[in-house]
C-alpha positions as CSV (number, residue, x, y, z in Angstrom):
1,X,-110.6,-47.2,-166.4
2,X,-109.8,-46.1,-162.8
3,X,-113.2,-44.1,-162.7
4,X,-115.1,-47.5,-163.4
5,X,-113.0,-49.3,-160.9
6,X,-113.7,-47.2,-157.8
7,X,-117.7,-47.3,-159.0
8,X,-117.4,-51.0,-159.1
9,X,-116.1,-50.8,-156.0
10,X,-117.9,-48.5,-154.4
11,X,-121.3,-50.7,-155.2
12,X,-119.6,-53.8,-153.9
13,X,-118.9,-52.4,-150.8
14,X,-122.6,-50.4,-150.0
15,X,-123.9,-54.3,-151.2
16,X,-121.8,-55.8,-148.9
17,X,-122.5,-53.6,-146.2
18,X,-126.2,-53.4,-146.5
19,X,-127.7,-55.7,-148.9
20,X,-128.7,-53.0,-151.4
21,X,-129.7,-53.5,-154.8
22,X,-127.2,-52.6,-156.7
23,X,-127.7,-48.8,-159.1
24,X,-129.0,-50.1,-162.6
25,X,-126.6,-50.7,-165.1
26,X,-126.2,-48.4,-167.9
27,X,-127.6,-51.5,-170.0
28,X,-129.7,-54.6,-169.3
29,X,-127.5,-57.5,-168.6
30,X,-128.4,-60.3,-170.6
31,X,-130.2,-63.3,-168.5
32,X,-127.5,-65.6,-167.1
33,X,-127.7,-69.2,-167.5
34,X,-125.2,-70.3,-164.3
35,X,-123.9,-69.3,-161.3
36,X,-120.6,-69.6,-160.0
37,X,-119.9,-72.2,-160.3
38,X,-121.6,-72.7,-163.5
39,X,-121.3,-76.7,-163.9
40,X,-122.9,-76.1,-166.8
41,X,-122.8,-73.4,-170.2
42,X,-119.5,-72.2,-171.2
43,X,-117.4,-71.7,-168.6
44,X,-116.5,-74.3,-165.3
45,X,-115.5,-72.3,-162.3
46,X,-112.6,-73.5,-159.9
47,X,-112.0,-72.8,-156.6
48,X,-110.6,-68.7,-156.3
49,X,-107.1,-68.0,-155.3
50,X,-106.8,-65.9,-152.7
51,X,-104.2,-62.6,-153.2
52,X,-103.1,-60.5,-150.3
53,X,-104.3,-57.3,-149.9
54,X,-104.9,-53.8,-148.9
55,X,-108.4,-53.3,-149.2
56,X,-108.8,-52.3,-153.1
57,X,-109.1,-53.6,-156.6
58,X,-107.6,-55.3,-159.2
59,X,-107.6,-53.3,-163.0
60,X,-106.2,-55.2,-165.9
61,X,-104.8,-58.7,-166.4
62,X,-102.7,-60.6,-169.1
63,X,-100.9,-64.4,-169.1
64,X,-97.5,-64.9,-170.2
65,X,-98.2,-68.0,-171.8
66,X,-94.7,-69.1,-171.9
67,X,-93.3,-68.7,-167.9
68,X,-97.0,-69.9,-167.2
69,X,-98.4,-66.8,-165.2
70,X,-101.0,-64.6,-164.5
71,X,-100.1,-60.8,-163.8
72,X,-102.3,-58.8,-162.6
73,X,-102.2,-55.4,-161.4
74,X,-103.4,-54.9,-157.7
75,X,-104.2,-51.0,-157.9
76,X,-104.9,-49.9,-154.0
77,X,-101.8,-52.3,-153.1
78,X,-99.5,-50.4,-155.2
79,X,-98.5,-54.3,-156.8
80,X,-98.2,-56.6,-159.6
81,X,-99.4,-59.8,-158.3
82,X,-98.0,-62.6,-160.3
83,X,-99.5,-66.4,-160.0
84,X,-98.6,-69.6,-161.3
85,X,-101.7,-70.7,-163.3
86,X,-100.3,-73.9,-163.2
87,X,-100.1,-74.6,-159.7
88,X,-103.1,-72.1,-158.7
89,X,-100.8,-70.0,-156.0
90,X,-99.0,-66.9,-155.6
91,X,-95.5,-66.8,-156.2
92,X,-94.4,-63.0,-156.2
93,X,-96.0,-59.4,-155.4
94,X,-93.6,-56.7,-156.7
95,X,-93.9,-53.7,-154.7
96,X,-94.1,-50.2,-157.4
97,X,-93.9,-47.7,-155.3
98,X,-95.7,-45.8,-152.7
99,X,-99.1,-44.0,-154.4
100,X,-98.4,-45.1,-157.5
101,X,-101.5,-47.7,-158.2
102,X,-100.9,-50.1,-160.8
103,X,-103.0,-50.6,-164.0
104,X,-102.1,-51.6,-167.3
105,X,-99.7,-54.8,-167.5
106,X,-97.6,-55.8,-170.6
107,X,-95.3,-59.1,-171.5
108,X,-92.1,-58.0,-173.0
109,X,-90.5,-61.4,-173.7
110,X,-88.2,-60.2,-176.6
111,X,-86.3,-57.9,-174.2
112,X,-87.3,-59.9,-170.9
113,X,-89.6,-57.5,-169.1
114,X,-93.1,-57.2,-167.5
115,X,-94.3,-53.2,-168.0
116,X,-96.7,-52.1,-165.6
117,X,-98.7,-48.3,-165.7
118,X,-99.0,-46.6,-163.0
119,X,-100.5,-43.1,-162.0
120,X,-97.6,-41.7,-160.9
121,X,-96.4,-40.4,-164.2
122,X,-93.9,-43.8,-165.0
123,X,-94.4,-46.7,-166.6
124,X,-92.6,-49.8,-164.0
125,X,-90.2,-51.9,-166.0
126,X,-89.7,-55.2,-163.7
127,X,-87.1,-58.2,-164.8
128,X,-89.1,-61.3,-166.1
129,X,-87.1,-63.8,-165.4
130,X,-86.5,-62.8,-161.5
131,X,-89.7,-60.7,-160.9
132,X,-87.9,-57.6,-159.5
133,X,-88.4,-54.1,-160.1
134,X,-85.3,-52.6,-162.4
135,X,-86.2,-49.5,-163.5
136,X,-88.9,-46.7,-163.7
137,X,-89.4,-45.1,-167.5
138,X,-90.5,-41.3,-166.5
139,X,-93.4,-40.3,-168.4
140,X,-95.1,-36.7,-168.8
141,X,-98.8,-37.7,-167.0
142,X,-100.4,-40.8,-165.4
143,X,-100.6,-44.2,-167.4
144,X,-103.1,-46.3,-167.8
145,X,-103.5,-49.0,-170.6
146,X,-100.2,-49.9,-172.1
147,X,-99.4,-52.5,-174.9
148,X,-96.1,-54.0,-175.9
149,X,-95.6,-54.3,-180.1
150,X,-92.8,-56.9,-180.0
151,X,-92.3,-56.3,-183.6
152,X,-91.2,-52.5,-183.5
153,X,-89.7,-53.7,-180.0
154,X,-92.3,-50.7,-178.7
155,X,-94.2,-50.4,-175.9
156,X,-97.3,-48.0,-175.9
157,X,-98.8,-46.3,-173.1
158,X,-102.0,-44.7,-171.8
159,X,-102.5,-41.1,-171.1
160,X,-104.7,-41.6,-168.2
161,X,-107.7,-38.9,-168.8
162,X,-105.6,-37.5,-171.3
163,X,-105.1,-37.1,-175.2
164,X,-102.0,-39.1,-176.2
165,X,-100.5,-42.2,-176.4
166,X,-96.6,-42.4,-175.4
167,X,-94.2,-44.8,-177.7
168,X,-91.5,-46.0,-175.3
169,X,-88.6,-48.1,-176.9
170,X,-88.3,-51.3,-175.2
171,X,-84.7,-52.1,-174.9
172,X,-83.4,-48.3,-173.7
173,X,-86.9,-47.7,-171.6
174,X,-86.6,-44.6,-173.3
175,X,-89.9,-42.0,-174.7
176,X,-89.8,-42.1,-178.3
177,X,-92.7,-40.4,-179.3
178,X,-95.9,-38.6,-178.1
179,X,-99.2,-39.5,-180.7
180,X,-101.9,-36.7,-180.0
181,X,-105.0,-38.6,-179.9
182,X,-108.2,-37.4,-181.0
183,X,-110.1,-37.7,-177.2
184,X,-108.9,-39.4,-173.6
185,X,-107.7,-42.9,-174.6
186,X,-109.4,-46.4,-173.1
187,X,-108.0,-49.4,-173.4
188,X,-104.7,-50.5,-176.2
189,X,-103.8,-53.3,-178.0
190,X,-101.9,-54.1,-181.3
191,X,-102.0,-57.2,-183.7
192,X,-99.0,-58.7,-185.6
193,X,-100.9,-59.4,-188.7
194,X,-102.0,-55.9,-189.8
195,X,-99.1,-54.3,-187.8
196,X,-101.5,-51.7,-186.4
197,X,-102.1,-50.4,-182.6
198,X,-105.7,-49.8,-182.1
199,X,-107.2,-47.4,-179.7
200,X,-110.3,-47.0,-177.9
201,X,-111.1,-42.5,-177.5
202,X,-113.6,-43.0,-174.7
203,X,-115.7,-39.7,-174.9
204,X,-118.2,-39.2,-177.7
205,X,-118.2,-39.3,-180.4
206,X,-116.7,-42.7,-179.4
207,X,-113.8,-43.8,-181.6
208,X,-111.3,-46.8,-182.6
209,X,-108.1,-44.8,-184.0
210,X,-105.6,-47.4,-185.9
211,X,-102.2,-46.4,-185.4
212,X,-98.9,-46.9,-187.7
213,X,-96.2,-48.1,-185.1
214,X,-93.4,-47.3,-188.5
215,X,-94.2,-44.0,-188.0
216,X,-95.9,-43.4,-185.0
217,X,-98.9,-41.2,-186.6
218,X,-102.8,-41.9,-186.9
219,X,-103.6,-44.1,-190.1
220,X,-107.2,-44.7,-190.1
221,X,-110.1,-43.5,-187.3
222,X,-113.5,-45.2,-187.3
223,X,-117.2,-44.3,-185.3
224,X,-118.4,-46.7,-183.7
225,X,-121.7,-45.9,-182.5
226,X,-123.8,-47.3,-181.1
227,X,-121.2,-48.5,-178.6
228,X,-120.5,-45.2,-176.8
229,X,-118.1,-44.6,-173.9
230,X,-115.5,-47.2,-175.0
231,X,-113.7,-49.3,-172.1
232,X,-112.5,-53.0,-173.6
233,X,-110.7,-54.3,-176.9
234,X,-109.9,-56.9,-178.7
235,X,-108.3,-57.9,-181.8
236,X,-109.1,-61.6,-184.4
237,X,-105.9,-60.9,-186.5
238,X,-106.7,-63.6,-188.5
239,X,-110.0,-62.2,-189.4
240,X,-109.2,-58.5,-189.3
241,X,-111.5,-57.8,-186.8
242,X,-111.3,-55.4,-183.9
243,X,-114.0,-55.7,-180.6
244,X,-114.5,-53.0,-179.0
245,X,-117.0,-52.2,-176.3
246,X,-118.7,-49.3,-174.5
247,X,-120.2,-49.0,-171.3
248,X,-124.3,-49.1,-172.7
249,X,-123.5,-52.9,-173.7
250,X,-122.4,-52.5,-177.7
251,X,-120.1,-54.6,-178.8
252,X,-118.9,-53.4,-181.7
253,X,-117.7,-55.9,-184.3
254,X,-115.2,-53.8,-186.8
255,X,-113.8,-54.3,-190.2
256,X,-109.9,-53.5,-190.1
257,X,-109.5,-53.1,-194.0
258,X,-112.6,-51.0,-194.3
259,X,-113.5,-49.3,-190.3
260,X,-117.0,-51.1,-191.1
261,X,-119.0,-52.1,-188.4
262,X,-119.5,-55.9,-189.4
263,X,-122.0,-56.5,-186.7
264,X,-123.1,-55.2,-182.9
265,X,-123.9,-57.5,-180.1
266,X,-125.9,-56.7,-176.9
267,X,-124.1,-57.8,-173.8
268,X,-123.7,-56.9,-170.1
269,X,-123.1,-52.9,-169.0
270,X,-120.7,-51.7,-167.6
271,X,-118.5,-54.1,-169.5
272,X,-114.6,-53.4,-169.0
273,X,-111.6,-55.4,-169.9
274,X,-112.2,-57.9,-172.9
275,X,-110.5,-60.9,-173.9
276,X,-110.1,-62.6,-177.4
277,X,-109.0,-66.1,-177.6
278,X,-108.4,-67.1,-181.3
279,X,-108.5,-71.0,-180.8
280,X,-112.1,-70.8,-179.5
281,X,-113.0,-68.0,-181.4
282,X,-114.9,-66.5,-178.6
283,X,-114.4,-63.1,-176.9
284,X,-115.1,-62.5,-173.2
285,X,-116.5,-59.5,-171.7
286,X,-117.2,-59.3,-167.9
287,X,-119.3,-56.6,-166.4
288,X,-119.0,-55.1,-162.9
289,X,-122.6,-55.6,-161.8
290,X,-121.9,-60.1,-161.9
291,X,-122.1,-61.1,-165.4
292,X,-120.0,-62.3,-168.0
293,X,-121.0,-62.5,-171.7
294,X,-119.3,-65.1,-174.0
295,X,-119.7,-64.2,-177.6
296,X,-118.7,-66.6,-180.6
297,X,-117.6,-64.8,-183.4
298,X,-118.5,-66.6,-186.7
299,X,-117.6,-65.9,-190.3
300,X,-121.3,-64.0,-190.5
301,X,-120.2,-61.8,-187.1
302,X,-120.9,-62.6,-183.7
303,X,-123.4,-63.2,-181.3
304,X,-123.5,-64.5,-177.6
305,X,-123.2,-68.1,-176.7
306,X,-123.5,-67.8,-173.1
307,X,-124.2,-65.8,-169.7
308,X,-122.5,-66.9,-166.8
309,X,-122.8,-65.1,-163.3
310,X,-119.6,-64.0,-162.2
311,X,-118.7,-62.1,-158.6
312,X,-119.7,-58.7,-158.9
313,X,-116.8,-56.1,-159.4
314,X,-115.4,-58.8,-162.0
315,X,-114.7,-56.2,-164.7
316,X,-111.2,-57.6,-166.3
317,X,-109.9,-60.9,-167.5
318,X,-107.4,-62.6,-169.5
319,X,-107.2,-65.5,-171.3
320,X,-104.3,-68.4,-170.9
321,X,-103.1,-69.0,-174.6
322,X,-102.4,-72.8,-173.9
323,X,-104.9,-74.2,-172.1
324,X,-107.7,-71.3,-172.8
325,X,-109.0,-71.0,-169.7
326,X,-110.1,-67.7,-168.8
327,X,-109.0,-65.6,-165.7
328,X,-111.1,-63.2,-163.6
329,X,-110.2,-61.0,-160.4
330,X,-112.2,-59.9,-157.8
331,X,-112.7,-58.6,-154.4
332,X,-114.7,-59.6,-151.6
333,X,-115.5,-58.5,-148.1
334,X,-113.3,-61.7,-147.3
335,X,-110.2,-61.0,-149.5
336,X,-109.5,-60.6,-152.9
337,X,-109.7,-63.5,-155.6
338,X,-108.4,-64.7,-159.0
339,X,-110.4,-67.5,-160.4
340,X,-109.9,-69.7,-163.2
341,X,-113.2,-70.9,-165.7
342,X,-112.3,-73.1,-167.7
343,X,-114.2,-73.6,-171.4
344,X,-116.6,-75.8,-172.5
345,X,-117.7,-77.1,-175.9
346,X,-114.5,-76.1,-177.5
């Protein structure tokens, strides 16, 4: 994922400094139907939120629905930003060390903890309630996605460019277990109702590996081509489904009882962090060269609903559980942004 950002960012800047066309995406975006603001289609835009910065990028994103904030990871500032969705501002940036980036974010409310990977070979464990950094959990190479599975009270980590996936109990911020993974991980996520952490392996042949958090060992691995060089995932518990896209615009649709591949969907390239929101049963996927597919999944599949144009270098998102508006980061020659979009047709 931290290849992709500095690419994304790379692009934004020559754009910004010359008012090049961007390099072709390794897929056609679909044809958006809005700009930002949309007024129209799927998504509303409001006005960004500024975050200060060193000039960098954000990488991924989730809400804690319940303390009503966005966290987001502000790599090149070596931060977790935190913002009240609520309110629209920024209320805290913890600091996690000098060089040490800041990538995948994870909600701990069982134990009371935000985890944040970082490249510096340690995972950041930072006090919810008071948004202070408490402890560093040593790990043996750089992190980059992490999940927390508040049923096993585990959080999984990320080998960044590497083959395994770390199982850190919660409570004692202690390693557990090291999972050898078939290829370099991409993105992490697990869902309650199967009790499975599922994995994207990146290089091809592209995977999604399902892992069994009782025993910390590989239960199930399925292809999914087309969709190769994975990045994003997402999970419909409820409908034992697992999303999971790769750079060429496939969005694989898969079957968690069987590993078949229910249905594929075109969107943007480049696509990176997804979102799933299971009231609207739509799954977000922005792309780094400005767009943003919304695809309805349906008792059939899936297929797109809408394509809105986003800022370019928008490449991760979250979605608040309450009010299901969606979140985006960007930068800008100006600053750096978080923006709210806010669904339509619900």
């Amino acid at each position: 994922m931290i290849d992709l950002r500095r690419t994304i960012l790379a692009a934004a800047a020559a754009i910004a400094l010359c008012g090049a066309a961007p390099d072709a995406a390794p897929a056609p975006s679909p044809s958006a139907t809005a700009t930002v603001p949309p007024g129209a289609g799927a998504l509303i835009a409001s006005p960004p939120v500024i975050v200060p910065r060193s000039p960098g990028y954000f990488d991924y994103m989730t809400v804690d629905g319940d303390y009503r904030r966005l966290l987001v990871a502000h790599a090149d500032s070596d931060q977790l930003a935190i913002i009240d969705v609520d309110a629209g501002t920024v209320i805290q940036a913890v600091d996690l060390g000098n060089n040490t980036g800041g990538f995948g974010v994870a909600v701990d409310a069982r134990d009371g903890k935000y985890f944040v990977g970082t490249a510096a070979n340690r995972v950041v464990d930072i006090n919810r309630k008071n948004m202070v950094l408490q402890q560093y959990i040593t790990l043996p190479g750089p992190v980059d996605a992490i999940v927390f599975d508040p049923k096993n009270d585990t959080l999984y980590a990320d080998e960044d460019h590497g083959s395994h996936v770390w199982a850190i109990d919660a409570k004692r911020d202690k390693l557990v277990a090291s999972i050898a993974l078939p290829g370099d991980p991409e993105y992490v996520d697990y869902d309650p109702v199967s009790n499975r952490v599922y994995q994207n392996i990146k290089p091809a042949p592209s995977l999604v590996v399902a892992i069994d958090p009782g025993s910390n060992t590989i239960a199930a691995q399925w292809p999914v081509a087309p969709a190769v060089s994975l990045h994003g995932l997402a999970i419909d518990g409820a409908s034992g489904r697992v999303f999971s896209v790769g750079l060429n615009g496939k969005l694989a649709v898969i079957d968690v009882k069987t590993g078949a591949i229910v249905t594929e969907v075109d969107v943007a390239g480049r696509v990176d962090q997804i979102a799933f929101d299971p009231a609207t049963k739509r799954v977000y996927c922005p792309s780094g060269s400005g767009v943003l597919t919304v695809v309805q999944e349906s008792e059939a599949g899936a297929s797109v609903l809408d394509t809105i144009t986003v800022p370019r270098g928008t490449h991760s998102l979250a979605v608040d559980p309450k009010t299901h508006d969606v979140w985006i980061s960007y930068g800008a020659p100006d600053g750096d942004y978080v923006e709210k979009l806010t669904p339509t047709n619900m």
